[in-house]
N, C-alpha and C positions, 0 to 999 in steps of 0.2 A: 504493500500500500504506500510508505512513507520511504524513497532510497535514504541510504545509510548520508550523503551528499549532501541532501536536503537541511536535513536536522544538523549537521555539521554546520552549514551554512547559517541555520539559525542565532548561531551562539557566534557569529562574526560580522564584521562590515561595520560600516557607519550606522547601521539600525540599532542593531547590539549596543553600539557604545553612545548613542541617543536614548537606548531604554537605562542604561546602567546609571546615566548622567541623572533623569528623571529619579529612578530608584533612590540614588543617593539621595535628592533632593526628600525626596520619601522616608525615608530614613533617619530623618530630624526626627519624627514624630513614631508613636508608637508604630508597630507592624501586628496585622493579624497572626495570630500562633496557626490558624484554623481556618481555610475557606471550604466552603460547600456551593456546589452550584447545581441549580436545575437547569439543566440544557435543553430549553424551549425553543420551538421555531425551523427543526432542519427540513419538514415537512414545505412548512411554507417559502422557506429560504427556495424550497428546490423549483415552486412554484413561481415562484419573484423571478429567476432565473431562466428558467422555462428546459430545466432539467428536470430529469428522472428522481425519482425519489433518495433512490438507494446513493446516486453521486451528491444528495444534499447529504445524506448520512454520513458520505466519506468527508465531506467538505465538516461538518460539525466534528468527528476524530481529529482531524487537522486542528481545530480552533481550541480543543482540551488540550493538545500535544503543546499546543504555542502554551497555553494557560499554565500548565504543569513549569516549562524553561522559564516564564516571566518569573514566578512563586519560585523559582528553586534563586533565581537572580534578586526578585527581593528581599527573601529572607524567611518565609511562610514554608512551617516545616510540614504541613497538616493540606491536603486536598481532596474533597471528597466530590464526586461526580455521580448525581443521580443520572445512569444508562440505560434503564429498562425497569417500569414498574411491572410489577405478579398484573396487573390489570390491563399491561401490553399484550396480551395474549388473547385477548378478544380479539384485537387488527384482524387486517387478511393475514390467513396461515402463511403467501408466499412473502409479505410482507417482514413475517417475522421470522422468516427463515432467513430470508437477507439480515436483516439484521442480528440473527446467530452466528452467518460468516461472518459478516463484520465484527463480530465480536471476538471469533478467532482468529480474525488476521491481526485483530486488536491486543490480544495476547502473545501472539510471537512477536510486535512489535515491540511490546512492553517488555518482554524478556528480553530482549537485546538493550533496552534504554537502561533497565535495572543494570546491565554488566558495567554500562557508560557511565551513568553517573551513580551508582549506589542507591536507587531506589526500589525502599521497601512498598512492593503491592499485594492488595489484599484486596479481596473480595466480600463484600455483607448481600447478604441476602441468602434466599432457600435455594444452594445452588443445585439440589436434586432437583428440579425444575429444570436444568441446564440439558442438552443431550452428554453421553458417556463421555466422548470425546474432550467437549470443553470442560466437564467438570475434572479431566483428567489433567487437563495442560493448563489449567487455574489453578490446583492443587499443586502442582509440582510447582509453579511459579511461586507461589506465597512461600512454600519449604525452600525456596531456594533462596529467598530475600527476605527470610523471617530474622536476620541476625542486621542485619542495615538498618539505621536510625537516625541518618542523616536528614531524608525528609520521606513520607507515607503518604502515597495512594491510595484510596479507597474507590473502587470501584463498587459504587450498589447496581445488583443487577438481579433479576428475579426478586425485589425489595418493595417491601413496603411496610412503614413505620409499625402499621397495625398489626402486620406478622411477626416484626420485630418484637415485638409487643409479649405479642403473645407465645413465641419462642422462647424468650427470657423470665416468664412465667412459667413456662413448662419446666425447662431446666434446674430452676429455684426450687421446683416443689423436687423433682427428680433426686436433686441434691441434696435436699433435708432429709426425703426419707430412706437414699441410702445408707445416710448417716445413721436411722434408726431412732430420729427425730418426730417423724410423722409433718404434719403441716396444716394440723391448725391449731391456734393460738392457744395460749393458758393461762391461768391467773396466776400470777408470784403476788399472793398477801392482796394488797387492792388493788394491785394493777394488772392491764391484763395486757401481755405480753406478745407482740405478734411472730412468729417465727419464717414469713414470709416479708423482710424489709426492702427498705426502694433500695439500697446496697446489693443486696442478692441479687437483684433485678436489673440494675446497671452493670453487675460481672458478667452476665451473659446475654448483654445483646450485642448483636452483629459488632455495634458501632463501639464497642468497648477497646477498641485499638487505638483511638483518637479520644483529647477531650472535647467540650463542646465548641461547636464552631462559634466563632468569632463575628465570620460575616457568613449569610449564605444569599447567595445570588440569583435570580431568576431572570431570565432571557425572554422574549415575544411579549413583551404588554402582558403579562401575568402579574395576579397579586395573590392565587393561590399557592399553598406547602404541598396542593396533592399526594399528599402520605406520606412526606421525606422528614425526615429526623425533625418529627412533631414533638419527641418527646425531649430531644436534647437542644430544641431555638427557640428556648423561655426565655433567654437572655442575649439571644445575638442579634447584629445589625441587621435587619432584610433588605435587601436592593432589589427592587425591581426596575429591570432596563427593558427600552422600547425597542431595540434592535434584537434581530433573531440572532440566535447562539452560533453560526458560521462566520454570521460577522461582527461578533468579541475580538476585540485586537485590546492592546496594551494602553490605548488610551483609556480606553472602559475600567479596564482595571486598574489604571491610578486615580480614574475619577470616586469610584468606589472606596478603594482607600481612604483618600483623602475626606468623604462624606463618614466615614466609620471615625476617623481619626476626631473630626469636629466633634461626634458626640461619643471618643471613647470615655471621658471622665463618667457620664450616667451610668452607662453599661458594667464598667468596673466596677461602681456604687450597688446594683443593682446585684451584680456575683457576687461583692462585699457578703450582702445581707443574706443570700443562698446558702 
C-alpha cells in the first residue's frame, strides 16, 4: 500500500523541518500524553473526489500514517484510532470485506513501521470477530512490540465502548470467582462492601494499555462519540472538525492542540478532582 520511499520521505525536506519548526513552537505549552481520533468522512471524501470507495479508504490509512509521524515529532506518546465499529458489519458484506484487506495490508504495514521506529501496536476490541488470518498476524504483531514504550498505537477495531463494557464486567466477575470470592457484595459490620469495583473494571478493558485521552478528535461535521471510549472522555478535550478524515494534515492538528492547550488548566482541574 505505502512504499518503504514514501514514508522515508515523510520524515524529510522543507515540510518536515516546517512541521518541527511549528512543533517546537508547540512545545512552549503543554502537549497531549493521549490523542484519540474518530476517522469520519472516507466514505464521502471518496465521493467529493469522484472515486471508489475503497481508494477513499486507502486515502484515510495514509492521513492516520501522516497523524501517527506528526505525534511521534510532537511528543504524544498515546494514539488511538477508532477503525471499524462491531456495528460496521451491517454495511455491504463486499464493502466490509474491502475493508478487512485493508486492514491486513494495514498490519504488514505497521509491522515494518514498528521495526523503524519502535512502535508499540495493539489492538482493543472482540478480535474473534476478525477472520483467522488477521487475528493471527495482529496477535503476532502486539507479541512482537509488546516490550516498546516509546510511543503506543491503539488500533480499535471490531470495538465498541458498550462491548468494552461489558467484557471488563465479565472478566471482573471471572476473576473474583476464580479466586473463590464469588461476586456479590457483603456487609463488613455497616457497610456493605462491593467486591465488583470501577478498579476491576478498568484492568480489563481493551483500553487498559493507554491512560485517558487527553484530546479525542472527530472528522466530517460530527458531534457524536458513536460508542468510542465513552467510558474513558469524562475528562478530555472533544474537537470536532468540519473536514473529512483524508484530509487531516498537520495544520488541523496544531490547531487542535493549541484549542486543548487554551483550556488545559480546566481539564487538569477537572482530573484534579477525579
Amino acid at each position: 500500500m505505502f512504499r518503504e520511499d514514501f514514508i522515508i520521505h515523510i520524515f524529510s525536506g522543507w515540510r518536515s523541518f516546517l512541521r518541527k519548526c511549528l512543533f517546537r513552537v508547540l512545545r512552549v505549552g503543554p502537549i497531549p500524553s493521549h490523542i484519540a481520533v474518530i476517522m469520519d468522512g472516507n466514505r464521502r471524501y471518496a465521493k467529493k473526489k469522484k472515486i471508489d470507495d475503497m481508494t477513499g479508504y486507502d486515502a484515510g490509512a495514509l492521513a492516520l500514517l501522516h497523524l501517527i509521524i506528526y505525534c511521534m515529532e510532537l511528543g504524544v506518546k498515546y494514539v488511538t484510532a477508532y477503525a471499524f465499529s462491531i456495528d460496521n458489519f451491517r454495511r455491504h458484506p463486499e464493502e466490509v470485506q474491502k475493508i478487512m484487506d485493508l486492514t491486513m495490508e494495514s498490519v504488514m504495514l505497521l509491522t515494518w513501521i514498528s521495526k523503524l521506529r519502535t512502535v508499540r501496536v495493539h489492538f482493543a476490541g472482540n478480535l474473534q470477530l476478525l477472520s483467522a488470518d488477521i487475528q493471527v498476524a495482529a496477535k503476532r504483531l502486539m507479541e512482537s512490540t509488546a516490550g516498546y514504550n516509546n510511543f503506543v498505537l491503539t488500533i480499535c477495531i471490531c470495538y465498541t465502548c458498550s462491548e468494552e463494557i461489558l467484557h471488563a464486567v465479565e472478566e471482573s466477575c471471572k476473576e473474583k470467582w476464580d479466586d473463590g470470592i464469588g461476586i456479590i457484595g457483603y456487609d463488613r459490620g455497616n457497610d456493605y462492601e462491593r467486591l465488583i469495583k470501577v478498579v476491576d473494571i478498568e484492568k480489563h478493558m481493551y483500553m487498559a494499555i493507554a491512560p485517558e485521552p487527553d484530546i479525542l478528535i472527530r472528522t466530517g461535521g460530527e458531534y457524536r462519540l458513536s460508542n468510542f471510549l465513552v467510558w474513558q472522555s469524562s475528562c478530555c478535550h472533544l474537537s470536532s472538525l468540519g473536514t473529512v478524515w483524508p484530509e487531516f494534515g498537520v495544520f488541523h492538528l496544531v490547531w487542535v492542540v493549541l484549542d486543548f492547550q487554551q483550556n488545559y488548566h480546566y481539564f487538569a482541574k477537572k482530573k484534579m478532582q477525579l
